[in-house]
C-alpha positions in Angstrom: 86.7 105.4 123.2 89.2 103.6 126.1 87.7 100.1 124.8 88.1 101.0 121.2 91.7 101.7 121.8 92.2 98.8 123.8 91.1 97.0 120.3 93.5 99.3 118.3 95.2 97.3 115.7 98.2 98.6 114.4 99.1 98.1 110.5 102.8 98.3 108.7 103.2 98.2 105.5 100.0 95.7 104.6 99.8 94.9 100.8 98.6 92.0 98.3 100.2 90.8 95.4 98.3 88.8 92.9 99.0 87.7 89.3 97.5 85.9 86.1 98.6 85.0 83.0 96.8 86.2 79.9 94.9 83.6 78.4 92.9 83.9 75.0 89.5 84.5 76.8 90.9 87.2 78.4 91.6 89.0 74.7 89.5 91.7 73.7 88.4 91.8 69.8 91.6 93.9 69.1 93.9 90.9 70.5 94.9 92.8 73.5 93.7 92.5 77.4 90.5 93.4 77.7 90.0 96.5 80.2 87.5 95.0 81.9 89.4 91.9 83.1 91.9 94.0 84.7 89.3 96.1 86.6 88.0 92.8 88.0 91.7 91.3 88.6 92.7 94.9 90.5 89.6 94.4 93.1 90.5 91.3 93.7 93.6 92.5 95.0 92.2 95.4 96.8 90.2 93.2 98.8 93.2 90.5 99.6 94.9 93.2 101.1 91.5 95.3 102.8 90.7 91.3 103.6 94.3 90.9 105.5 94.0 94.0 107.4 90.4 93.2 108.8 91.5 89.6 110.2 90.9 89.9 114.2 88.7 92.9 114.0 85.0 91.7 114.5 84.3 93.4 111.1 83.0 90.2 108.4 84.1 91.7 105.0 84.1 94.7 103.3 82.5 96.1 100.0 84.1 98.1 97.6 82.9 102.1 97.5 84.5 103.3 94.9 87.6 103.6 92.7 89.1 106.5 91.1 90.1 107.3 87.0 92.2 104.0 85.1 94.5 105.4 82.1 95.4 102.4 80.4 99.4 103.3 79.2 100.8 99.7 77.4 98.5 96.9 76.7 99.1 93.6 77.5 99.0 90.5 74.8 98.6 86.9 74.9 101.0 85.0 77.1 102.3 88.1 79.4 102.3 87.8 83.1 100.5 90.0 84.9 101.1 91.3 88.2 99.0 94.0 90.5 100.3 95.3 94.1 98.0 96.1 96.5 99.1 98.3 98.7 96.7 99.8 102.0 98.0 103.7 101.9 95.2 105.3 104.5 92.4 104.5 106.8 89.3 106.4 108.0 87.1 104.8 110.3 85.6 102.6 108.3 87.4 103.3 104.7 90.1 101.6 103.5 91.8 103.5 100.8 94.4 100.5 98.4 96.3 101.9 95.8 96.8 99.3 93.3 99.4 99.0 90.6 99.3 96.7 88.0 102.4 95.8 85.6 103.2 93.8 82.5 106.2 90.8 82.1 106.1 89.9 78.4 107.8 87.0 77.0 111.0 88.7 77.1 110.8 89.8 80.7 110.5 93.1 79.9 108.1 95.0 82.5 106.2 97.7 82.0 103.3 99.4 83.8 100.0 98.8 82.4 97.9 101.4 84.8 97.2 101.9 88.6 94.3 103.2 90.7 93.2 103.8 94.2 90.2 102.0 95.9 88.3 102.6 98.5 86.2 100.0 100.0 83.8 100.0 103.5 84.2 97.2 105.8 80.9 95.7 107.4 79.6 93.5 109.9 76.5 92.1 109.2 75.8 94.4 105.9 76.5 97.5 108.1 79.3 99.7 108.2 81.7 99.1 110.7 84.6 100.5 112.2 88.0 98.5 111.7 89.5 100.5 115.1 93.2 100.3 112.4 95.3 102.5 112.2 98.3 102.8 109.8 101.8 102.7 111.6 103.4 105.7 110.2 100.0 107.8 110.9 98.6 107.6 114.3 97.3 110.8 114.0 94.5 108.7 112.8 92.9 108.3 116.6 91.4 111.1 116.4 88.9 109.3 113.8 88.1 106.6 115.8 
């Protein structure tokens, strides 16, 4: 355990942002978003920020485990900017927990939330699990699952 916490890495506040535009393939047949293109858009984001946090930790990528329930609240139309935050809110010792929110800007810049959801994805090396050795900054209790 001494050499693993000589390899700690210590995160702050480590999040992605990413964005698109909605373009008419990304319609749905009622004219709206299609559900599915979000889901796709939100792990992207997830794994910019689970990405970011693994740079300089011998681990070579990460997978994505899981993701919890998506409400949909407001749809999003033709033209409206998109944007999802990444945000990394825990860490086991291999887990990476992201919550991600994702937000409307329609052409009147009126934003309104679309729907969030928290992702959990598994870094690897080699295909395997493998632990990160990171730790959040406001939770060092986290040692003890190293």
């Amino acid at each position: 355990m001494s050499t693993e916490l000589n390899q700690l890495k210590i995160i702050n506040g480590l999040e992605a942002i990413h964005s698109f535009i909605v373009f008419p393939e990304d319609l749905n047949y009622a004219g709206t978003l299609f559900g599915g293109k979000v889901l796709a858009e939100m792990d992207l984001a997830a794994a910019k920020a689970t990405r970011r946090l693994l740079y300089g930790t011998g681990c070579d990528g990460a997978v994505t485990a899981s993701l919890d329930k998506v409400d949909f609240k407001k749809p999003a139309h033709l033209g409206d900017i998109i944007e999802l935050k990444a945000s990394i809110i825990e860490l086991g010792r291999t887990s990476i927990k992201i919550y991600v929110h994702v937000s409307k800007e329609n052409q009147f810049g009126e934003i309104e939330t679309i729907c969030n959801a928290t992702f959990i994805f598994v870094s690897l090396k080699s295909g395997q699990p493998c632990p990160h050795l990171c730790i959040l900054a406001n939770n060092k209790n986290q040692l003890h699952n190293l």
